[in-house]
C-alpha positions in Angstrom: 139.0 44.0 167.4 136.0 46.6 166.7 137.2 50.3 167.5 135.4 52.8 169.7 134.5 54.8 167.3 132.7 52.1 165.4 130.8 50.7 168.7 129.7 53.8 169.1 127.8 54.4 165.5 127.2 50.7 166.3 124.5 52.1 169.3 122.5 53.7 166.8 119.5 51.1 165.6 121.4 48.9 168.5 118.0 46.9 169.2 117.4 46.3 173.5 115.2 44.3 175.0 114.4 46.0 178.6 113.2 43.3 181.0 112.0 45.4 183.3 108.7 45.8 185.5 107.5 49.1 184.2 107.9 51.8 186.7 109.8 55.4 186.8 113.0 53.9 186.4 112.2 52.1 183.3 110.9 55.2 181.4 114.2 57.2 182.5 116.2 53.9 180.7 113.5 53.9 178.0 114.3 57.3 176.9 118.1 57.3 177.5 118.2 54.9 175.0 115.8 56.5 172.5 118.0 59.2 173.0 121.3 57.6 171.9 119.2 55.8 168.6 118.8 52.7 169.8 115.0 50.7 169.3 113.8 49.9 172.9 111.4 47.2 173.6 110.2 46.8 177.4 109.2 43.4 178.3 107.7 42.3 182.1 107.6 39.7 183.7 110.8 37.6 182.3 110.0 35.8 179.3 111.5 32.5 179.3 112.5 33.2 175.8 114.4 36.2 174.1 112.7 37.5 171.1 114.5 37.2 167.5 116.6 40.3 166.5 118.0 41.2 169.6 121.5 42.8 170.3 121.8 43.6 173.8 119.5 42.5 176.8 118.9 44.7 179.3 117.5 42.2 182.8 116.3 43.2 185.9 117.1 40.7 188.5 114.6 39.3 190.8 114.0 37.0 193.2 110.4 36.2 192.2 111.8 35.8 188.3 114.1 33.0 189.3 112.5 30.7 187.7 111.6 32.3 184.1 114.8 34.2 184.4 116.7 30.4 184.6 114.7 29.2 181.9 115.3 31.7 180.2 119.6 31.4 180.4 119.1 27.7 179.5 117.5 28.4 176.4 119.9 31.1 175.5 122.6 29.8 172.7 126.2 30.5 172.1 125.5 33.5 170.1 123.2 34.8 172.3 123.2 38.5 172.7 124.7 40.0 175.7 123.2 40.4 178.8 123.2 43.8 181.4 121.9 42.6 184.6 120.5 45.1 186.8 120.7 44.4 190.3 119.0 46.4 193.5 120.6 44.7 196.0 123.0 41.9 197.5 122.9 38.7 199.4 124.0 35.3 198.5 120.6 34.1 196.7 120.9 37.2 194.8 124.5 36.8 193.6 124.1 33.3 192.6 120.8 34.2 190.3 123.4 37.6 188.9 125.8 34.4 188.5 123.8 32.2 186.6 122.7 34.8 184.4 126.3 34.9 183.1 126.0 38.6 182.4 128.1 41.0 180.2 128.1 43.4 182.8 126.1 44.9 186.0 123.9 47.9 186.5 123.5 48.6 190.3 119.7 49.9 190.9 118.3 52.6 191.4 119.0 52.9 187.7 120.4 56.3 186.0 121.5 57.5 182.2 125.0 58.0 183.5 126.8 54.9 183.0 124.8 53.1 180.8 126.5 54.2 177.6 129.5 52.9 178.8 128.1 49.3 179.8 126.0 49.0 176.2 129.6 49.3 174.9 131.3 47.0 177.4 128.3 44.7 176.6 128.7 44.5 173.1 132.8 44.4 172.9 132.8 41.4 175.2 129.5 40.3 172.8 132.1 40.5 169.9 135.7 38.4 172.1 133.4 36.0 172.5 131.7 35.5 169.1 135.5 36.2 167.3 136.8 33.6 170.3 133.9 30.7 169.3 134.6 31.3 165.6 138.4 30.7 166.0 137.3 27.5 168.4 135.6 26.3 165.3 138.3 26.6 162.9 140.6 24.5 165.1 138.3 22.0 165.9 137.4 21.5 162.1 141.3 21.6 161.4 142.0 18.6 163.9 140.8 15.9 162.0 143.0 17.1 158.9 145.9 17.8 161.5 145.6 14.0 163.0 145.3 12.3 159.4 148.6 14.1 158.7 150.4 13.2 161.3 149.5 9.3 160.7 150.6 9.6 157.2 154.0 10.8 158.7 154.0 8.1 160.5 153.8 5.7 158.1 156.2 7.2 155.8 158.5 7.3 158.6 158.0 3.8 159.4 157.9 2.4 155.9 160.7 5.0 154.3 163.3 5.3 157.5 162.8 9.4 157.2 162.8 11.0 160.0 159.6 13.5 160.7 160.9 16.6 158.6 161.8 14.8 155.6 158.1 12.8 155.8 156.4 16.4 156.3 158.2 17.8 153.2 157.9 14.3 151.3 153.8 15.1 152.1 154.2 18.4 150.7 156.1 18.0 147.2 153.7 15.5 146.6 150.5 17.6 147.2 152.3 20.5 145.0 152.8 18.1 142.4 149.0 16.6 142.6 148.1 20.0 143.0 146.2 18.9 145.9 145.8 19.3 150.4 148.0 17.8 152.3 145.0 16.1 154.0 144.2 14.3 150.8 147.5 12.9 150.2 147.9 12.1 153.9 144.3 9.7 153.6 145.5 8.3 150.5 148.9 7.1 152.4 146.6 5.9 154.7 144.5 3.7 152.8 147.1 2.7 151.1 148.8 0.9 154.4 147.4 -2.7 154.8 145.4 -3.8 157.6 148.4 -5.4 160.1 147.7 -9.3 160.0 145.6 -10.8 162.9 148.5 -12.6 165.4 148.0 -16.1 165.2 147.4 -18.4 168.3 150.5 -20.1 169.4 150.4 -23.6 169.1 
């Protein structure tokens, strides 16, 4: 997991998008931001796409954006950049649209430097969980197949040898050490090896 320390070098040329109508509170974000080194651009109304080379998204939620702000979360892929969603006020058509945006965390309006350090860096650690989370979701997933093809080939062995499931897993292994080979590769040979079982004939 990334340290404090290195999030927080991490905020300088940390690039934001600020979706935000342009107005006093803006320019107070605007700078803050400057401030701490990070490269600002302001964008109004909500585009219903994000702009390449963005690390951290900055939305005002509105009412009146609903539907460029929702187009924009559909078009948004796993390894989007986080969101901040920056709310003025709450009722239930409001939390469902600070729902749907599926942010990183919440600014409440009206907005103020204090505070916003803090959420950049809770924005881009839970960024980080879930990028480290899908990458480890992908390496199991590509490992399943290989994991499935053993266990057949244990199967077999088990069937065709009498061994019981250790003895099968270990038989798999000497014989990939000695081919110098994966276990997976061994394991498909066993299978292809196995002949088709016969078709049952019709009783008479």
């Amino acid at each position: 997991m990334t340290s404090a320390p290195s999030l927080l070098r991490e905020l300088k040329g940390l690039r934001v998008l600020v979706i935000h109508p342009q107005d006093s509170e803006a320019r107070i974000v605007l700078d803050q931001l400057q401030r701490i080194g990070c490269i600002v651009e302001q964008r109004w109304p909500v585009p219903t796409t994000l702009p390449e080379a963005v690390d951290v998204v900055l939305l005002a939620v509105e009412l009146s954006q609903r539907s460029s702000t929702q187009t924009l979360v559909e078009s948004l892929s796993e390894q989007a950049p986080p969101i901040i969603a920056v709310v003025g006020y709450e009722n239930p058509s409001m939390l469902q649209l600070v729902l749907e945006t599926q942010p990183a965390a919440v600014i409440e309006r009206p907005l103020r430097p204090f505070g916003l350090l803090t959420q950049l860096l809770m924005a881009r650690a839970a960024w980080r969980a879930r990028i480290d989370m899908l990458a480890e979701l992908r390496k199991l997933q590509s490992r399943q197949p290989a994991v499935s093809k053993i266990s057949m080939a244990k199967a077999l062995l088990m069937a065709r040898h009498r061994l019981g499931e250790n003895d099968a897993h270990r038989r798999l292994q000497r014989e990939a050490m000695t081919r110098r080979t994966s276990m997976e590769a061994i394991a498909q040979q066993i299978i292809d090896a196995d002949p088709p079982a016969e078709p049952e004939q019709p009783l008479p």
